[in-house]
C-alpha positions as CSV (number, residue, x, y, z in Angstrom):
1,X,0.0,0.0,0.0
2,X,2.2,3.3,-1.2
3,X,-0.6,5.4,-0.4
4,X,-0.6,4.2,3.1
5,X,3.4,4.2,2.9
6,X,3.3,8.0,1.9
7,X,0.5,9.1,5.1
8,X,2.9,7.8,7.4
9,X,5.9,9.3,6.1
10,X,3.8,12.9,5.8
11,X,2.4,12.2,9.5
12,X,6.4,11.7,10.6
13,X,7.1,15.1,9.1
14,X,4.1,17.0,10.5
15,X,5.0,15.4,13.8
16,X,8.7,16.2,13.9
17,X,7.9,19.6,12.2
18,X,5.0,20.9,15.0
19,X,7.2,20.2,17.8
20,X,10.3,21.8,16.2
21,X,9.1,24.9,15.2
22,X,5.8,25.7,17.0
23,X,6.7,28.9,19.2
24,X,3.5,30.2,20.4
25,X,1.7,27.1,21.9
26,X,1.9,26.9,26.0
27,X,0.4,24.7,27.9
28,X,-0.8,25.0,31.3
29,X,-0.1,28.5,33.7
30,X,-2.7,29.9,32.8
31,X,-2.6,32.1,35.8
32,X,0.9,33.5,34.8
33,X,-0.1,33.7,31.1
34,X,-3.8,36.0,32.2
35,X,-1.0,38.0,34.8
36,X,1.2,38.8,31.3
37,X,-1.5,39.4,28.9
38,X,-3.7,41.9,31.5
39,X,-0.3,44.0,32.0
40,X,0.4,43.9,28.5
41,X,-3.8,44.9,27.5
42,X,-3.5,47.5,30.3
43,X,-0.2,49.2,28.9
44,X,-2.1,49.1,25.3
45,X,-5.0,50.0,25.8
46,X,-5.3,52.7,28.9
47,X,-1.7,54.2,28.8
48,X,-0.1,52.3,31.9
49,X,3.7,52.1,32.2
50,X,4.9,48.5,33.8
51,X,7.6,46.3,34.7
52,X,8.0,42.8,35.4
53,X,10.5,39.5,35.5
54,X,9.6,36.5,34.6
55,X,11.4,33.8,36.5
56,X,12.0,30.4,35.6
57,X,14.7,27.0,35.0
58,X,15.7,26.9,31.1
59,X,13.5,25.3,29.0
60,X,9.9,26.2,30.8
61,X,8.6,27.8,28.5
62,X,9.8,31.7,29.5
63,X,10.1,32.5,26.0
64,X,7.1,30.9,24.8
65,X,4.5,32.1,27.4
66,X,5.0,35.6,26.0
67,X,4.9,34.5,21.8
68,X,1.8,32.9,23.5
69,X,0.8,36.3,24.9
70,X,1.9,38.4,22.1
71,X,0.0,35.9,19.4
72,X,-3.5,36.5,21.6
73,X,-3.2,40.2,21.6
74,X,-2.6,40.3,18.1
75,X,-6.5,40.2,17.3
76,X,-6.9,43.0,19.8
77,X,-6.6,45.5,17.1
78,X,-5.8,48.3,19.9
79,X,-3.1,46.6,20.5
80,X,-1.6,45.9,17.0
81,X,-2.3,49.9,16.5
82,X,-1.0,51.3,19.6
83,X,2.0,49.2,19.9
84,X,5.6,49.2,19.3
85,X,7.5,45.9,20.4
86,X,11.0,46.1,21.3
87,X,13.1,43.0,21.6
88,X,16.5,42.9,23.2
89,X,18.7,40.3,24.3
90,X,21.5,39.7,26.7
91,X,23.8,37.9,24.6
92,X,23.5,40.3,21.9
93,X,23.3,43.6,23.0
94,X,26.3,43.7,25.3
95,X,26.3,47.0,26.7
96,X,24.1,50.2,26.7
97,X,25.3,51.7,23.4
98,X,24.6,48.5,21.1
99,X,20.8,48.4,23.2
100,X,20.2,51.9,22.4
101,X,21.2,51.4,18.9
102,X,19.1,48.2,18.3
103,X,16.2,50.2,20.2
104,X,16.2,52.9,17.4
105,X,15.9,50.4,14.6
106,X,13.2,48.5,16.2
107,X,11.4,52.3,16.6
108,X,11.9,52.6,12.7
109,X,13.0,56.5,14.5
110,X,16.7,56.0,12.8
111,X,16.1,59.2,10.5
112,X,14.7,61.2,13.3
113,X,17.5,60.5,15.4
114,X,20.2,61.0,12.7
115,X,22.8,63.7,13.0
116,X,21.4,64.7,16.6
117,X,24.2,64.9,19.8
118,X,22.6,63.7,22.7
119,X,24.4,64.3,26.8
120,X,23.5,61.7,27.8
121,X,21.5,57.8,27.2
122,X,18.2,59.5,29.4
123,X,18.1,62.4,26.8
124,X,18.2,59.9,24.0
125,X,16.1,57.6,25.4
126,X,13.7,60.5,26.4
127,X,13.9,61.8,22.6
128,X,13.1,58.3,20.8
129,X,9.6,58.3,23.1
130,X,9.0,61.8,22.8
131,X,9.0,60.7,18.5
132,X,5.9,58.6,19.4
133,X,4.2,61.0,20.6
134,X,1.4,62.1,17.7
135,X,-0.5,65.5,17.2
136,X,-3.1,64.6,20.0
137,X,0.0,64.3,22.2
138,X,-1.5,60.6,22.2
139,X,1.6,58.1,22.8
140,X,2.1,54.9,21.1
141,X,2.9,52.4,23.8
142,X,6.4,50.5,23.5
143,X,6.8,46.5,24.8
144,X,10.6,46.5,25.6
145,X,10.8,42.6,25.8
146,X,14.6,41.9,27.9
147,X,15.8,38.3,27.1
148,X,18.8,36.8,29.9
149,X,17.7,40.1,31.8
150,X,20.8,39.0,34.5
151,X,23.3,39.7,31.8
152,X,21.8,43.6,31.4
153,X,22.5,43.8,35.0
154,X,26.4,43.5,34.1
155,X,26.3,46.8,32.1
156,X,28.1,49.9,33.3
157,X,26.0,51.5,36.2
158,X,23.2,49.5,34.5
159,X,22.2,53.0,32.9
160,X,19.7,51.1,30.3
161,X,17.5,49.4,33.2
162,X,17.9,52.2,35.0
163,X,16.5,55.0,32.4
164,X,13.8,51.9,31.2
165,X,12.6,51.7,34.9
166,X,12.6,55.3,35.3
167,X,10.1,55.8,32.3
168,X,7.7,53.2,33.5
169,X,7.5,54.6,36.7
170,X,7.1,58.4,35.8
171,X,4.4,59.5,32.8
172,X,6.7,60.1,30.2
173,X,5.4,57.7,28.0
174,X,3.6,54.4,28.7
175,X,6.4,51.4,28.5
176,X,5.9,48.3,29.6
177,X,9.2,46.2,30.6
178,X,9.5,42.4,30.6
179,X,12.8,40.6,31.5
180,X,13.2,37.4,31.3
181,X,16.0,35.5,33.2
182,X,16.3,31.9,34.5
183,X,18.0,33.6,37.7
184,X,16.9,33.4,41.0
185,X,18.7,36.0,42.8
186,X,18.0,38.8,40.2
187,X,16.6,41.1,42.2
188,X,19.8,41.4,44.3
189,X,21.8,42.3,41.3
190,X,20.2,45.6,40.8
191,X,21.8,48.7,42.0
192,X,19.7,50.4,44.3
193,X,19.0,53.2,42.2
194,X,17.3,50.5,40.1
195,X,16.1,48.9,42.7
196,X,13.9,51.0,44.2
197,X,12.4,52.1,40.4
198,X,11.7,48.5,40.0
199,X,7.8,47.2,40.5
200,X,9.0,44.3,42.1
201,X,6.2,42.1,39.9
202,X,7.8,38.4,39.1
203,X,5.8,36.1,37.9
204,X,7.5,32.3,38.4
205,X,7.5,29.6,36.1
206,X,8.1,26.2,37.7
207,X,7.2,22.7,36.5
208,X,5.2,21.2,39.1
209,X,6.4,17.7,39.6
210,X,2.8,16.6,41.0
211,X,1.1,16.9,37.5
212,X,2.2,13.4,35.7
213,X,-1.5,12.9,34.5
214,X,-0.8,16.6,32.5
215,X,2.1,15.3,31.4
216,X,0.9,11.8,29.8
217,X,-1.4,14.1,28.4
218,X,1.0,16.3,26.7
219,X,2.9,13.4,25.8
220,X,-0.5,12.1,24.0
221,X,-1.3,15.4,22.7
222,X,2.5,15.3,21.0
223,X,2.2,12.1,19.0
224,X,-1.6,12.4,17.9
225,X,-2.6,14.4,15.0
226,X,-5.0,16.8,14.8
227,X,-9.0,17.0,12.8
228,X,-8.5,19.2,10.2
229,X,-11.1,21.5,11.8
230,X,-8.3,22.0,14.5
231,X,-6.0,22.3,11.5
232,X,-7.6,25.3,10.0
233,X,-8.1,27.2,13.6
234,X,-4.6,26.8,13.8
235,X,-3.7,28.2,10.3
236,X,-6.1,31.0,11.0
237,X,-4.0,31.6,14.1
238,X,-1.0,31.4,12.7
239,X,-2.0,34.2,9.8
240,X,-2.3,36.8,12.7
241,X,1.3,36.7,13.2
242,X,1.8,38.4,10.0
243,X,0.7,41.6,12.0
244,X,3.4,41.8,14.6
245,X,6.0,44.2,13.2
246,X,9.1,43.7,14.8
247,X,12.6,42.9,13.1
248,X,13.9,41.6,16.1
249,X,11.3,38.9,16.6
250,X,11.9,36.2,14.3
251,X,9.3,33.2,15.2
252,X,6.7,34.2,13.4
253,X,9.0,33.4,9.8
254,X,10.0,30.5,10.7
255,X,6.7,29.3,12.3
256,X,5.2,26.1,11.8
257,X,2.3,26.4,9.8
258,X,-0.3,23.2,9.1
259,X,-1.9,25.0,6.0
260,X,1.0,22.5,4.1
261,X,-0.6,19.2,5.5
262,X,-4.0,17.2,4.8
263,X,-4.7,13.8,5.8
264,X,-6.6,10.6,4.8
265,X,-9.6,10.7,7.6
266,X,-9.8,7.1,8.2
267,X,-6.0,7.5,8.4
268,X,-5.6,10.2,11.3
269,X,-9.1,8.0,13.2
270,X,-6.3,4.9,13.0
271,X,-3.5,6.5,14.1
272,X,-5.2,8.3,16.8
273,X,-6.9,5.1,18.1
274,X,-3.6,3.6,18.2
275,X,-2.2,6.0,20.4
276,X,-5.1,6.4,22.4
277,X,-4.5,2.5,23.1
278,X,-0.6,2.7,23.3
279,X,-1.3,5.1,26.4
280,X,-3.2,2.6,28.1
281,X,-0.3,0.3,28.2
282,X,1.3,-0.3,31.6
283,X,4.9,-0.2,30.2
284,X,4.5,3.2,28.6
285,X,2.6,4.2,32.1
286,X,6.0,3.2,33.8
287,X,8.4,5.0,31.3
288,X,6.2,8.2,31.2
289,X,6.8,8.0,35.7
290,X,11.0,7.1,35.0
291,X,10.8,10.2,32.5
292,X,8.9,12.4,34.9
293,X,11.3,11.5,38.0
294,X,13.8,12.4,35.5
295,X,12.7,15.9,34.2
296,X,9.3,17.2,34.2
297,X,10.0,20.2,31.8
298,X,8.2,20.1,28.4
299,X,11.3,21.0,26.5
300,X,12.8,18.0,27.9
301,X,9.4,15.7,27.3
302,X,9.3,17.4,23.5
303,X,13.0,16.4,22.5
304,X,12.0,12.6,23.6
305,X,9.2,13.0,21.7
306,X,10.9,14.6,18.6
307,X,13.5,11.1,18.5
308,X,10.8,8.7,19.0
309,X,8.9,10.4,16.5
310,X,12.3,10.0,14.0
311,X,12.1,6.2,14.3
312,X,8.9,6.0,12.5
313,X,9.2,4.4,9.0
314,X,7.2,2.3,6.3
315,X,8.4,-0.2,7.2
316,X,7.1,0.3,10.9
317,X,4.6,2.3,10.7
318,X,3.6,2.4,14.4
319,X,4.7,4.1,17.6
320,X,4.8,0.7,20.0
321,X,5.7,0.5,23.7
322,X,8.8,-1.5,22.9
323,X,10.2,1.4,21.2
324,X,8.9,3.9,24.1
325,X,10.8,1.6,26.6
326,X,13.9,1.5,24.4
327,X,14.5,5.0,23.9
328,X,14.0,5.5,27.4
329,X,16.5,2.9,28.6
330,X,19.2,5.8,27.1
331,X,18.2,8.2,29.8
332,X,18.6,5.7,32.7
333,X,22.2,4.5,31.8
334,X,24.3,5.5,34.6
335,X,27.7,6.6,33.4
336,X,29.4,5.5,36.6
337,X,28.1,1.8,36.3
338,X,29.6,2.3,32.7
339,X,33.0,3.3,33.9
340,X,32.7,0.9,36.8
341,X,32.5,-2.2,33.7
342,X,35.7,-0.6,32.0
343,X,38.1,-1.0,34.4
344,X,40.4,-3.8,35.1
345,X,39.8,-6.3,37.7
346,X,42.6,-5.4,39.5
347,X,40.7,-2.0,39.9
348,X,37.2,-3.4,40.3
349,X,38.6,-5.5,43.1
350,X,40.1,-2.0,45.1
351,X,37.0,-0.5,44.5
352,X,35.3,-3.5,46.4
353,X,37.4,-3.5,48.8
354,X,36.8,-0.2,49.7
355,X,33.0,-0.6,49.4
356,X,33.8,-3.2,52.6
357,X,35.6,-1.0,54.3
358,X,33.2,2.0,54.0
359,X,30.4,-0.3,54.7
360,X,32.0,-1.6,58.3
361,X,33.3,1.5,59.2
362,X,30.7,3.8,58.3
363,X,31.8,5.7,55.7
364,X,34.8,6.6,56.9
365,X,37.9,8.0,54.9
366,X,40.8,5.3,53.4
367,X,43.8,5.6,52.2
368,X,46.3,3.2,50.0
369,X,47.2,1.2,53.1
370,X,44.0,0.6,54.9
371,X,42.9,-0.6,51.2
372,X,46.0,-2.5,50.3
373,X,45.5,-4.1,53.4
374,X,42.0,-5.5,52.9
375,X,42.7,-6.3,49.4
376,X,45.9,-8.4,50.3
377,X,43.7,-10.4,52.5
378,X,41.7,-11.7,49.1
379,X,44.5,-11.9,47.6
380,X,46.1,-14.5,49.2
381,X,43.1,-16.9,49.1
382,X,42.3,-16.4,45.9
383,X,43.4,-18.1,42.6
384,X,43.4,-14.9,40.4
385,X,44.8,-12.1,42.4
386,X,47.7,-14.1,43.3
387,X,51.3,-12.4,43.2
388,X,50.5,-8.7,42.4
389,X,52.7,-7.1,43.2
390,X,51.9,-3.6,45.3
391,X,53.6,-0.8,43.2
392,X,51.2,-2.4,40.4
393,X,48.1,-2.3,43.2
394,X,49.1,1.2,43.5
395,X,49.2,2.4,40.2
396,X,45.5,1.0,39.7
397,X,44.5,3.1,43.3
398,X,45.8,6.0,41.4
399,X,43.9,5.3,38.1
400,X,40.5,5.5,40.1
401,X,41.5,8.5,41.4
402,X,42.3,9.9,38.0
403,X,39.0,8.8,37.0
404,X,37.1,10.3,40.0
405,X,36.2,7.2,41.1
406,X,37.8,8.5,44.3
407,X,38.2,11.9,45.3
408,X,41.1,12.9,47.5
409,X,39.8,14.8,50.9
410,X,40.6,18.5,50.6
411,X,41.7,18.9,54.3
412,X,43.8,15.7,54.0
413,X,46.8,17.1,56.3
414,X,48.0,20.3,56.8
415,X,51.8,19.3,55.6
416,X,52.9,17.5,52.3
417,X,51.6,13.9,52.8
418,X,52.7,11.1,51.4
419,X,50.2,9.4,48.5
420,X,50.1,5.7,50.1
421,X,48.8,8.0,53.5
422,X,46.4,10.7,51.7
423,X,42.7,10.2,52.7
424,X,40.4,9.6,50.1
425,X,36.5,9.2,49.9
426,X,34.8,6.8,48.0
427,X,32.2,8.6,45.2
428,X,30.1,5.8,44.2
429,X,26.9,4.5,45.6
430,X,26.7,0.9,46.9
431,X,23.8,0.2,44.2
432,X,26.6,1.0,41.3
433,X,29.1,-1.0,42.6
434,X,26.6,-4.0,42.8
435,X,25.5,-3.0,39.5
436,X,28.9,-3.0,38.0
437,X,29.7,-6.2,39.7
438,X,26.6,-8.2,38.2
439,X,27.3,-6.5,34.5
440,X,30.8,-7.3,34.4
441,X,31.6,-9.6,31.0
442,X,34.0,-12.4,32.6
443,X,34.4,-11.5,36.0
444,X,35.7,-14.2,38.3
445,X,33.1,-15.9,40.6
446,X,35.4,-15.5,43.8
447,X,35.7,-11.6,43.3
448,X,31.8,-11.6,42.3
449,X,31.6,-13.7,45.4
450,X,34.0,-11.4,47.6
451,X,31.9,-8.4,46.1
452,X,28.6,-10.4,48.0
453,X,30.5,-10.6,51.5
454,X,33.4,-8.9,53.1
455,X,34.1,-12.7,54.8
456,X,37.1,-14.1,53.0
């Protein structure tokens, strides 16, 4: 069936291309999104100046809670006519001269500003809004949106948040300032000047991590496709964008867009109803938990997504739990346990032997000798350790610690200390040492049986 061949391939391509390159679809806080777009309406439509951060890990969805925002108030035509939308970003605009610059393009006010000397970045600053200004001495509202906000607080006396802030608290103009930073402590990185012209809003974006039936929902949401009635609300959608005018925003170019895809019906009812019953399955219920535990973001979810959607072919056509659980199994590898099964036995015996002796003494620092020692012990009883001779047993002590197997203690004597006396500390977990032991290709049975019990 090359018909049903060439579906399959177009639904891999839709799939892969939605969660690549759509920008402006949030889901869930709802609260924080309402809190943005009022501020923003309020700013638009009635002449208020704001400020406020939005807080948040990488990949919450910072940057795409406002394209959200900004994509809603885009059929507001108050706002599309009122509106100036300046985007600036931490990374780029490194200091206060390159901002102001980049602020004069995105004002389309380079002429007006041409060939005038200003004293000082308030007087410029003060000019470009007063150029806004029309014959009613009606302002056009200006959206300054400040992406890695931290990084603007590195500037020279921080004149740009400090003449931003200034506007939005006085009635210059109405402005409306959004940063955006992933930074906790933010707040205490503003002078006090700054400070104290600051609103103090934050809004916080967090993943909760007590949502997983929100987040097998997403995952759902991800790998079904859509009726093409939701198809066409999401092209018309997608059309508004072409009203934001703003050379600094570039998601709306590059957005996805499903006016390029139709499907078979029966198709998209089958593929649906397969996912709906791969859900149910108890071994993608158990992944979905191990992937939560392991990162509830949805950036994090949507890359999974976006490589179990790449192994869809003709000649498997389906997503199945087997290859949910595959993929997975990537994520739980621990690369300690990996290490662990790449040394020599020589080593993996130290390394027991140290397990023994943290596990009868509680933990407590070793050094060479204390480990020699106990190792010595096995060696003489067994068949395989036989004869090593010690300068080799410390060489392989020194390999773990070059590997970090190991780590020296920092306050490990206040002189120069010899290396067979310097305490050590053991960094592994039990659990990886037993897990090393058991996946070991060839291992001995006495050291597997030594590994078991510290008895000899």
């Amino acid at each position: 069936m090359p018909e049903a061949g060439q579906e399959v391939i177009k639904a891999r391509r839709f799939l892969k291309d939605r969660l690549q390159r759509d920008y402006t679809t949030l889901r869930g806080y709802e609260a924080e999104r309402s809190n943005v777009r009022q501020l923003l309406q309020r700013t638009a439509e009635m002449g208020e100046s704001n400020s406020l951060l939005l807080i948040g890990p990488r990949g919450a969805g910072k940057t795409t809670l406002i394209n959200s925002v900004l994509t809603d108030l885009l059929e507001n035509n108050a706002f599309v006519d009122n509106t100036l939308i300046v985007h600036l970003d931490g990374n780029l605009h490194t200091d206060d001269r390159i901002a102001l610059k980049s602020i004069t393009v995105q004002m389309r006010l380079e002429n007006a500003a041409d060939g005038k000397v200003f004293g000082s970045f308030a007087e410029n600053l003060a000019f470009l809004l007063q150029c806004l200004k029309a014959g009613d001495k009606k302002s056009k509202s200006v959206v300054f949106v400040l992406e890695e906000f931290d990084l603007f607080c590195a500037h020279h006396n921080q004149t740009l948040l400090y003449n931003l802030f200034d506007v939005s608290q006085s009635a210059q103009a109405p402005i409306c300032v959004l940063g955006v930073t992933c930074r906790l402590d933010v707040i205490e990185l503003l002078e006090k000047r700054v400070k104290s012209r600051f609103s103090h809003r934050q809004v916080f974006l967090f993943p909760s991590a007590h949502q997983f039936e929100e987040y097998a929902a997403l995952f759902q949401e991800l790998i079904s496709i859509p009726s093409s009635k939701e198809l066409k609300s999401n092209v018309d959608r997608i059309d508004s964008l072409e009203l934001l005018k703003s050379e600094a925003f570039t998601f709306q170019r590059n957005h996805f867009d499903s006016v390029e895809y139709t499907f078979d019906k029966r198709f998209v009812d089958n593929w649906n109803k397969d996912i709906s019953k791969l859900m149910k399955s108890p071994t993608v219920e158990k992944t979905l938990k191990m992937l939560y535990d392991f990162d509830v973001s949805q950036a994090f979810l949507k890359m999974f997504t976006f490589r179990l959607v790449a192994k869809i072919k003709r000649e498997a056509p389906h997503i199945t739990a087997e290859l949910v659980a595959a993929l997975a199994t990537q994520y739980e590898c621990d690369d300690k346990v990996d290490l662990l099964c790449g040394l020599s036995v020589l080593e993996l015996c130290l390394i027991i032997a140290i397990k023994h002796h943290s596990t009868i003494y509680d933990r407590d620092p070793f050094n060479f000798e204390i480990v020699f020692g106990r190792f010595n012990k096995f060696a003489k009883v067994s068949s395989t350790m036989q004869g090593v001779e010690r300068a080799i047993v410390l060489k392989a002590f020194e390999h773990l610690r070059i590997v970090e197997l190991i780590m020296p203690l920092s306050n490990s004597g206040l002189g120069k200390v010899q290396k067979e006396f310097e305490m050590h500390k053991l960094a592994l977990t039990y659990g990886q040492i037993q897990q090393a032991v058991q996946r070991y290709q060839a291992l001995p049975t006495e050291v597997a049986q030594w590994a078991q019990s510290s008895l000899i």
